[in-house]
C-alpha positions in Angstrom: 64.4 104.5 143.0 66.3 102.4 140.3 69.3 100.1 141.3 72.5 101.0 140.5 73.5 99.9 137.0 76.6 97.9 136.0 77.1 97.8 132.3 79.5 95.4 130.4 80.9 94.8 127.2 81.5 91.5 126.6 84.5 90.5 124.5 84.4 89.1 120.9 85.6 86.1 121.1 89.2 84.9 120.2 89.8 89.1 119.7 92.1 90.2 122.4 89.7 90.0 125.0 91.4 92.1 127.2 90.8 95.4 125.0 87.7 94.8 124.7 86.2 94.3 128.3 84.7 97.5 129.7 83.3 97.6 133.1 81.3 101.0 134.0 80.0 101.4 137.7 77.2 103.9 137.4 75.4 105.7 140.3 71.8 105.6 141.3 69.4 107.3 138.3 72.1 107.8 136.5 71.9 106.8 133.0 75.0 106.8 130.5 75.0 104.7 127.5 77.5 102.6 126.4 78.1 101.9 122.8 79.7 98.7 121.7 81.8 98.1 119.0 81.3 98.1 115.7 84.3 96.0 115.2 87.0 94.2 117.1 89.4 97.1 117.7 86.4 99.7 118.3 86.1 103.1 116.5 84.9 104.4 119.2 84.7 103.5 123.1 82.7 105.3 126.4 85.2 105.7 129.4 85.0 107.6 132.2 88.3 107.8 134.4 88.5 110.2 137.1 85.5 112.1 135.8 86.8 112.6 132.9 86.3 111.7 129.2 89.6 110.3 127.6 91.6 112.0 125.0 90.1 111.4 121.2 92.7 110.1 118.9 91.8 110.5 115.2 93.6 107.8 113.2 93.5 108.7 109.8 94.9 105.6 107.4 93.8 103.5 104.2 95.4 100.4 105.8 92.8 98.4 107.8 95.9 96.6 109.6 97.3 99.8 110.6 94.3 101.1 111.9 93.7 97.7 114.0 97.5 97.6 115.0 97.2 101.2 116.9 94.1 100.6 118.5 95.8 97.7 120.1 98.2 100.0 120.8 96.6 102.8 122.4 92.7 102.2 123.1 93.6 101.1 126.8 94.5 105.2 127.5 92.9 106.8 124.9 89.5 107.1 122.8 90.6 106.3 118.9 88.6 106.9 115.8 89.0 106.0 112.7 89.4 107.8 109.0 90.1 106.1 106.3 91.2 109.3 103.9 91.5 112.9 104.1 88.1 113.2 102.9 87.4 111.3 106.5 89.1 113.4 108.3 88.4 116.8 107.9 85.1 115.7 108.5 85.8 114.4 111.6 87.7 117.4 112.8 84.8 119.2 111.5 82.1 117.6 113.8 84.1 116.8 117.2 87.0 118.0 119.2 90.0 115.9 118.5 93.0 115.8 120.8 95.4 114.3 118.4 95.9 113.2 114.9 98.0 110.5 113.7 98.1 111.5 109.8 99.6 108.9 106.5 100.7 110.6 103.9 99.8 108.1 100.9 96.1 106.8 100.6 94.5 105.9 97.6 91.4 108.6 98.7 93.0 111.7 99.7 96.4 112.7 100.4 98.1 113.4 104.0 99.6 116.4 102.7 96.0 117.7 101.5 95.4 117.4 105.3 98.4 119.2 106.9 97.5 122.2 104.5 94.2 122.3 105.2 94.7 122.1 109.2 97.6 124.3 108.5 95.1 127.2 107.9 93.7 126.5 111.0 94.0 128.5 114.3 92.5 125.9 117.2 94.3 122.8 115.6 95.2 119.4 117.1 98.9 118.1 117.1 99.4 116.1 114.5 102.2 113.2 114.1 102.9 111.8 110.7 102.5 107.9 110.1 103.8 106.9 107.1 105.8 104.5 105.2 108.2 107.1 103.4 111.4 107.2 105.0 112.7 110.7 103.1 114.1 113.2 104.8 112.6 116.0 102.3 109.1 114.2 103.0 109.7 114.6 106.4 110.7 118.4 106.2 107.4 119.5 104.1 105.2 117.0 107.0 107.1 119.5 109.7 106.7 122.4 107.6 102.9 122.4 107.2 102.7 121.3 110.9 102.9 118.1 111.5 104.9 117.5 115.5 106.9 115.0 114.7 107.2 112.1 112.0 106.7 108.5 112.3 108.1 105.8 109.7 106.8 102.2 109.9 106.6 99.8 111.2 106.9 101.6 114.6 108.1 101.0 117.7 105.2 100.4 120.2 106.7 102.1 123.1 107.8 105.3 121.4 105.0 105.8 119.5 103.2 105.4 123.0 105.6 108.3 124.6 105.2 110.6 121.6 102.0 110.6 122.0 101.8 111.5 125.3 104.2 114.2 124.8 102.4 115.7 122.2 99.1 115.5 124.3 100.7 117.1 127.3 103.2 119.7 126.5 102.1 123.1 127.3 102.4 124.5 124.5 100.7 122.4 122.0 101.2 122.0 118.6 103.8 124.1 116.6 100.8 126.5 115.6 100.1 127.7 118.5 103.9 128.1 119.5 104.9 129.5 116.3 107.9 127.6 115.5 108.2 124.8 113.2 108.3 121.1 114.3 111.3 119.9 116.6 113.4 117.9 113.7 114.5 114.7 115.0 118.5 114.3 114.8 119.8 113.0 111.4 122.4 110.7 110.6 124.2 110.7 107.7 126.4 107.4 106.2 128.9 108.4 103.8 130.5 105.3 102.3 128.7 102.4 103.9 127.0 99.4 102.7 123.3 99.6 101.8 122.6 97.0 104.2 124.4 98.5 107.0 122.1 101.5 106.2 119.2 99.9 105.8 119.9 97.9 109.2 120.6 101.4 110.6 117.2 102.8 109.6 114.9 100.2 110.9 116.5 100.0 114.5 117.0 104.1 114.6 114.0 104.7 112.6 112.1 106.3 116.1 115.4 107.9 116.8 117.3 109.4 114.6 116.4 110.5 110.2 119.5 107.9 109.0 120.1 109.1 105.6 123.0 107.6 102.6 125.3 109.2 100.5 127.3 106.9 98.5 129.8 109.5 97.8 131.7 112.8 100.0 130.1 114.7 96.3 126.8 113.5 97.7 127.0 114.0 101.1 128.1 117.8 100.3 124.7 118.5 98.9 123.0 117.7 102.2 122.2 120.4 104.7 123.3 120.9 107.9 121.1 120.5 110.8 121.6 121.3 114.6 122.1 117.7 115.7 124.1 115.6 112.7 126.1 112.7 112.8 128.5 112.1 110.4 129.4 108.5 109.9 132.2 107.7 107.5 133.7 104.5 106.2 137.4 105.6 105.3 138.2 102.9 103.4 135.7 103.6 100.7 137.0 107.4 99.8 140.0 106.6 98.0 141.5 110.0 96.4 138.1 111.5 97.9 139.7 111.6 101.8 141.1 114.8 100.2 137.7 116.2 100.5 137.2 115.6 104.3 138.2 118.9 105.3 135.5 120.5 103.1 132.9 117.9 104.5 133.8 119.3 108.1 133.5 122.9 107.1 130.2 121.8 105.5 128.8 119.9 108.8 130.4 122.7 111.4 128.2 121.5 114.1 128.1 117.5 113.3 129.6 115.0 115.7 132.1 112.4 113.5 132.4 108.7 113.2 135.2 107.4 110.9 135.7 103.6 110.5 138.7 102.5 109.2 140.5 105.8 109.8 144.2 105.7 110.6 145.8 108.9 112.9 146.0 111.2 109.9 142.5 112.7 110.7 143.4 116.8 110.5 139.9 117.2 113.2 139.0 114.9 116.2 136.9 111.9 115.1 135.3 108.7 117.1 137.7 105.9 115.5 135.9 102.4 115.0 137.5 99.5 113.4 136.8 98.3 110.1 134.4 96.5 108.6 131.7 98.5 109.6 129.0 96.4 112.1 125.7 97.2 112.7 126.0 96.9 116.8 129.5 98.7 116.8 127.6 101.5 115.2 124.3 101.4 117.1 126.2 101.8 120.1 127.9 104.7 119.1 125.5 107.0 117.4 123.3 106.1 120.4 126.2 107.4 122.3 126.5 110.3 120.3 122.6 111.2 120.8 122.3 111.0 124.1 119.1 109.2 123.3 116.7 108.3 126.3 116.5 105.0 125.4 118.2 103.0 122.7 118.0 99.2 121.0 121.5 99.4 121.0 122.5 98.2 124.4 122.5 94.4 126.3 122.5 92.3 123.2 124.0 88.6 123.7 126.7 87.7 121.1 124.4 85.4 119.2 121.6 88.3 118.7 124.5 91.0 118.4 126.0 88.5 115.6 122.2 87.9 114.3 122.4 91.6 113.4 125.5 92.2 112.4 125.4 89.0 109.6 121.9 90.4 108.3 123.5 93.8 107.7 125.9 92.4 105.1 123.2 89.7 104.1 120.1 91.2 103.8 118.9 90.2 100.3 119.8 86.1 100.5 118.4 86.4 104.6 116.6 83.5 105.4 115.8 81.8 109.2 117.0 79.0 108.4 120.2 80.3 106.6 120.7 82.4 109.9 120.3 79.5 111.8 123.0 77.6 110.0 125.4 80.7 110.1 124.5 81.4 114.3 123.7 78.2 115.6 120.2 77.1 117.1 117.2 75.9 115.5 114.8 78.3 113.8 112.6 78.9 116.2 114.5 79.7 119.2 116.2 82.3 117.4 113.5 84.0 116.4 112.4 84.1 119.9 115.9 85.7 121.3 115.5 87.8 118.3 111.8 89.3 119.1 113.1 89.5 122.9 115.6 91.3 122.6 115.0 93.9 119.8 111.1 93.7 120.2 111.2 92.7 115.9 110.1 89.3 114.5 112.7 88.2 112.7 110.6 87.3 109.6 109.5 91.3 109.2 112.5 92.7 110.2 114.6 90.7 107.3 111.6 92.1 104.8 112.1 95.7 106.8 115.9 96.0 105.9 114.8 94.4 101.9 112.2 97.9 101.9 114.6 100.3 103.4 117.1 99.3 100.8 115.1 99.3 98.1 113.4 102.3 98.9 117.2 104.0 98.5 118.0 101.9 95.3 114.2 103.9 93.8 115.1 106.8 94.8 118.5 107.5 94.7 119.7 105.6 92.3 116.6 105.6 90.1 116.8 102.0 89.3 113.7 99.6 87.7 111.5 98.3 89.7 112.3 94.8 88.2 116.2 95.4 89.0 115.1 96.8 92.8 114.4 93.1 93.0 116.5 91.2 92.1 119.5 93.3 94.2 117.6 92.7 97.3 116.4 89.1 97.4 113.0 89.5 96.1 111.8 86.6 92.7 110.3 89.7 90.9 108.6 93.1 90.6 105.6 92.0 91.7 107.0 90.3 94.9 108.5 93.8 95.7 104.9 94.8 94.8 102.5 93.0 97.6 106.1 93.7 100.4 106.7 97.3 99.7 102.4 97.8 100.2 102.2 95.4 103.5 105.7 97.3 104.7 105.2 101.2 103.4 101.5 101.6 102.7 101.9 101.8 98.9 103.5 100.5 96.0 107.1 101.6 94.5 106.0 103.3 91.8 103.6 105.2 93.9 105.9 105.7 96.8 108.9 107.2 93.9 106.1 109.2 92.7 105.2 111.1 95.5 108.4 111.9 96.9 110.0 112.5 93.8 108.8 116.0 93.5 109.4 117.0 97.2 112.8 116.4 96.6 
């Protein structure tokens, strides 16, 4: 009778070694084998736990450094494949059961959208949470429409990504198919008046949250729609003439929760009063408050990362580390480190993420060049917006006003 096997993977080296290390105890004549990788970050793994095979995650991207980034995230709990287009992954849902998808929208073979109709059609379907780089709150409607559980902008937030994907795996009642109702919308948030930077700020640390969406104007935010959990965040002090129009924005937004900053005690309807300017941790706070939200980057900051934020919001396109440094106090280095501690962001990425965010608005909203994008947040030229916006968003500006243009 044979001995009792024990298998092992040995790690690459200098490859996050601890992902990689399988150990498999397997009984006498009992022969199971164990397929290494055919890269670092594995695009497929054997695991047996309990008996039982490990949910299959179908990752379906273009970016090889989004790909690699969520199997470090998840191949410890969970059995992740890749796709590199739609093409990709219908095949792969074709030929094995998947447990979950996690679905871009913009690849150069194949678009995400191609893949929510398709699996749209389909009556045994997999829950399916949208990736992607485009932070649009129509994008996000059509994503929910044809399916899709919930929707994701990047970068992400390790942790929630983590939870939402367990909730999607274990809920009862599986994906919004096989319940019949459309995809829970995340709450929205809607600025009305406020800086861009405070808005982009707003989006990066919410983005898991919360939709945060702009309206330069009370005209603009009028043409919004009402949802069943909006906040209405206001800068008074912008309006002018147009605080006229506030009653009509409250009959608008019947249901919304209000935030004015800057308001005196004229208000004709209860508001949460905060006091001008407008900072990015005063406002964290309370629309965090307002939500109710589980958990929140709003909370426990020190003053020096609290002012850290607060400084980039107004600052965003001439950020630097060292400029920080000089405005904050402390060398480089060690703020960076309070920085990632604290807010779980390097410093260096989350500068560039509030420069995307904002230009993202200035493409589509106000429909400005490329070149002109910019130059108004920080950037030397078009083609340094280029190579951030694809590292950042998954695609290019032109691309990225392209495809959401015509959903909206």
């Amino acid at each position: 009778m044979a001995e009792s096997t024990r298998t092992l993977l040995q790690p690459v080296p200098e490859v996050n070694a601890r992902l990689l290390e399988l150990y498999v105890l397997l009984p006498t004549r009992c022969h199971i084998p164990i397929v290494r990788r055919a890269h670092p970050f594995a695009k497929m793994r054997v695991a047996i736990m309990g008996g039982r095979v490990r949910s299959t995650i179908l990752v379906v991207d273009d970016d090889p450094g989004i790909r690699e980034a969520l199997h470090l995230v998840l191949d410890d709990e969970y059995e992740v494949i890749d796709a590199v287009d739609g093409v990709d992954a219908l095949a792969a849902l074709a030929s094995r059961k998947i447990d979950l998808m996690l679905l871009d929208l913009v690849m150069v073979h194949g678009d995400g959208f191609e893949v929510l109709e398709h699996q749209s059609k389909e009556l045994d379907r997999p829950p399916i949470i949208v990736l992607s780089g485009l932070n649009n709150a129509s994008t996000a409607a059509t994503a929910m429409r044809l399916g899709a559980v919930d929707y994701v902008t990047k970068p992400f937030d390790e942790e929630a990504l983590r939870e939402l994907v367990r909730n999607a795996l274990t809920s009862p009642s599986g994906s919004p198919a096989q319940t019949g109702r459309p995809g829970m919308q995340r709450p929205a948030v809607v600025l009305i008046g406020l800086d861009l930077g405070v808005y982009a700020s707003l989006t990066v640390l919410l983005g898991q949250q919360c939709r945060v969406v702009r309206a330069a104007t009370v005209s603009d935010a009028l043409t919004l729609s009402d949802g069943p959990s909006t906040t209405l965040v206001i800068d008074v002090r912008s309006l002018g003439q147009a605080t006229t129009m506030l009653p009509q924005l409250r009959e608008r937004f019947q249901n919304a929760r209000l935030v004015a900053i800057g308001a005196g005690d004229d208000l004709s309807v209860p508001w949460m009063v905060l006091p001008a300017p407008a900072r990015v941790t005063h406002l964290l706070g309370s629309i965090l408050g307002l939500l109710a939200a589980g958990r929140s980057f709003g909370g426990g900051y020190t003053p020096r990362v609290a002012l850290m934020l607060d400084h980039l919001g107004t600052h965003y396109a001439d950020a630097s580390v060292r400029r920080l440094a000089r405005v904050v106090g402390g060398s480089p280095d060690h703020l960076a480190t309070c920085f990632r501690e604290e807010t779980r962001y390097h410093l260096k990425a989350y500068m560039t993420g509030l420069r995307i965010e904002a230009a993202k608005w200035l493409l589509l909203e106000a429909g400005e060049k490329i070149e002109t994008v910019a130059a108004r947040v920080g950037l030397h030229d078009a083609s340094h917006l280029s190579r951030l916006f694809v590292r950042y968003a998954g695609t290019r500006p032109g691309a990225y006003r392209r495809s959401v243009a015509p959903a909206s």
